[in-house]
C-alpha positions in Angstrom: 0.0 0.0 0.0 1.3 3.7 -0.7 2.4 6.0 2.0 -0.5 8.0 3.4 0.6 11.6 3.1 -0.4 14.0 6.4 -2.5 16.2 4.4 -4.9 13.2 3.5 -4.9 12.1 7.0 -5.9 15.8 8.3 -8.6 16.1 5.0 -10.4 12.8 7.0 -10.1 14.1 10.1 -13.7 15.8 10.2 -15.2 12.6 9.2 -13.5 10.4 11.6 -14.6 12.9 14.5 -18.3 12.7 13.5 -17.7 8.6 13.0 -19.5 9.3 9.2 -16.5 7.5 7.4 -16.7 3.8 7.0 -14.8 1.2 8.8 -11.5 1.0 6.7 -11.0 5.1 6.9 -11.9 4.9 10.5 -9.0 2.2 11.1 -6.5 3.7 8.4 -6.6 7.2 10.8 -6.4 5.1 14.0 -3.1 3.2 12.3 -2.0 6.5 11.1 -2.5 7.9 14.8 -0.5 4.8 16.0 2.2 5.5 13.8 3.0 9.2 14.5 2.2 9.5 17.8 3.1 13.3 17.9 0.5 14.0 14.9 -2.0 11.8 16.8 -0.9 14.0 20.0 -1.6 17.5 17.9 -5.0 16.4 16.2 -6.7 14.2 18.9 -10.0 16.5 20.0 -9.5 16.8 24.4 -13.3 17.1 24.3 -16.4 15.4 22.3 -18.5 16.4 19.6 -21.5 15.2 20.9 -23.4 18.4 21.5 -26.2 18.1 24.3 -30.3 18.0 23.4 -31.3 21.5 24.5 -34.8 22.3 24.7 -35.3 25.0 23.1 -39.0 26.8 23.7 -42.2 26.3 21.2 -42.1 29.7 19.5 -45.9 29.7 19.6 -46.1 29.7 23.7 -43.1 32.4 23.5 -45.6 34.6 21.5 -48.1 33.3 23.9 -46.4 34.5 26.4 -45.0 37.9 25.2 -49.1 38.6 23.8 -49.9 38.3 27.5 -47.4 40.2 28.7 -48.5 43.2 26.6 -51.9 43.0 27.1 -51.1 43.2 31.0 -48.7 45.9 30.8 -51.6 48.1 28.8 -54.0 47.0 31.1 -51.6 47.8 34.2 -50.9 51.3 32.7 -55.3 52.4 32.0 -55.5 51.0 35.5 -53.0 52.6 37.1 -53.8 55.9 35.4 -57.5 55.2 36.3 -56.1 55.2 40.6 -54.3 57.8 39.9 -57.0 60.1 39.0 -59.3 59.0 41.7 -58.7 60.8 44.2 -58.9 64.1 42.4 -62.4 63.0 41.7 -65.3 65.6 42.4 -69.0 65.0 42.5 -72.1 66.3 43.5 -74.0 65.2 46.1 -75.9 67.9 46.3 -79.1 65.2 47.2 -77.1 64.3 50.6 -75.8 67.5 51.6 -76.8 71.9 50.4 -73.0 72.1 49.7 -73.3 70.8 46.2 -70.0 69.5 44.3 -67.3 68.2 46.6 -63.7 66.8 46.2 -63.6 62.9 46.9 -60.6 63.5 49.2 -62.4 66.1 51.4 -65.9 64.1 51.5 -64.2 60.3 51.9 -60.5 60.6 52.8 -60.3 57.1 53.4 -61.2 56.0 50.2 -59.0 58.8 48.4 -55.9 57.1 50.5 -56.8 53.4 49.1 -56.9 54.5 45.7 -53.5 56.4 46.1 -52.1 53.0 47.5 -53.4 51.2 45.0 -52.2 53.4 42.1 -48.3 52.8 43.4 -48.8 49.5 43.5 -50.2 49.3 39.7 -47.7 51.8 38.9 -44.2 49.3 40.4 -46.2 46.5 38.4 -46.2 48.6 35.6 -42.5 49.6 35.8 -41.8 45.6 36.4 -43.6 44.2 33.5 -42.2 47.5 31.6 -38.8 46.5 33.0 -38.9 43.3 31.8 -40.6 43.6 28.0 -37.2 46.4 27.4 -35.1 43.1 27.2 -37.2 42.0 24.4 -37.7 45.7 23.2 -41.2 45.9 23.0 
């Protein structure tokens, strides 16, 4: 049999790494390895090829997902815009009382304080779920 020259040896390499050539290449680079044990010591791979199953995520649950995300953020923002507003609210109650039109925060302070709590909290929701759509620019 003729000499095997390197350059033929390192043209097979890819296919003896990825075990696609047949039997007889697959021993002729194992004999060649044997032979020239500093080649072998240059072209042997320290790690495998085998690359792990990674799950990557149904792109139909990611839009799922993101769709639901957006409709929360829009609802969080009319919502907390909604709280915000409430306890600048007037109205007359002119039927209960001769004074007419009255501010909600004079009349009922206590629910003018619960609306104000509530708008922070829909407004740090807001800046979370706003936070967290910027990764994806949306």
């Amino acid at each position: 049999m003729s000499k095997i020259s390197e350059n033929i040896i390192i043209d097979l390499l890819p296919l003896y790494y990825s075990k696609h050539a047949s039997k007889d290449t697959l021993l002729l680079v194992d004999d060649y390895f044997a032979q020239n044990k500093e080649f072998a010591y240059q072209h042997k791979l320290p790690v495998s090829l085998d690359t792990p199953d990674l799950e990557l995520p149904d792109e139909l649950s990611m839009l799922k997902t993101t769709r639901f995300y957006l409709m929360m953020r829009s609802l969080l923002l009319y919502l907390a815009v909604f709280t915000s507003f409430v306890p600048l609210a007037f109205g007359d109650v002119s039927w209960i009382e001769a004074e007419g039109m009255t501010w909600l925060w004079v009349d009922t302070p206590e629910v003018a304080i619960l609306a104000g709590i509530v708008a922070i909290v829909l407004w740090v929701l807001y800046g979370i779920l706003n936070s967290k759509l910027k990764v994806t620019k949306l």
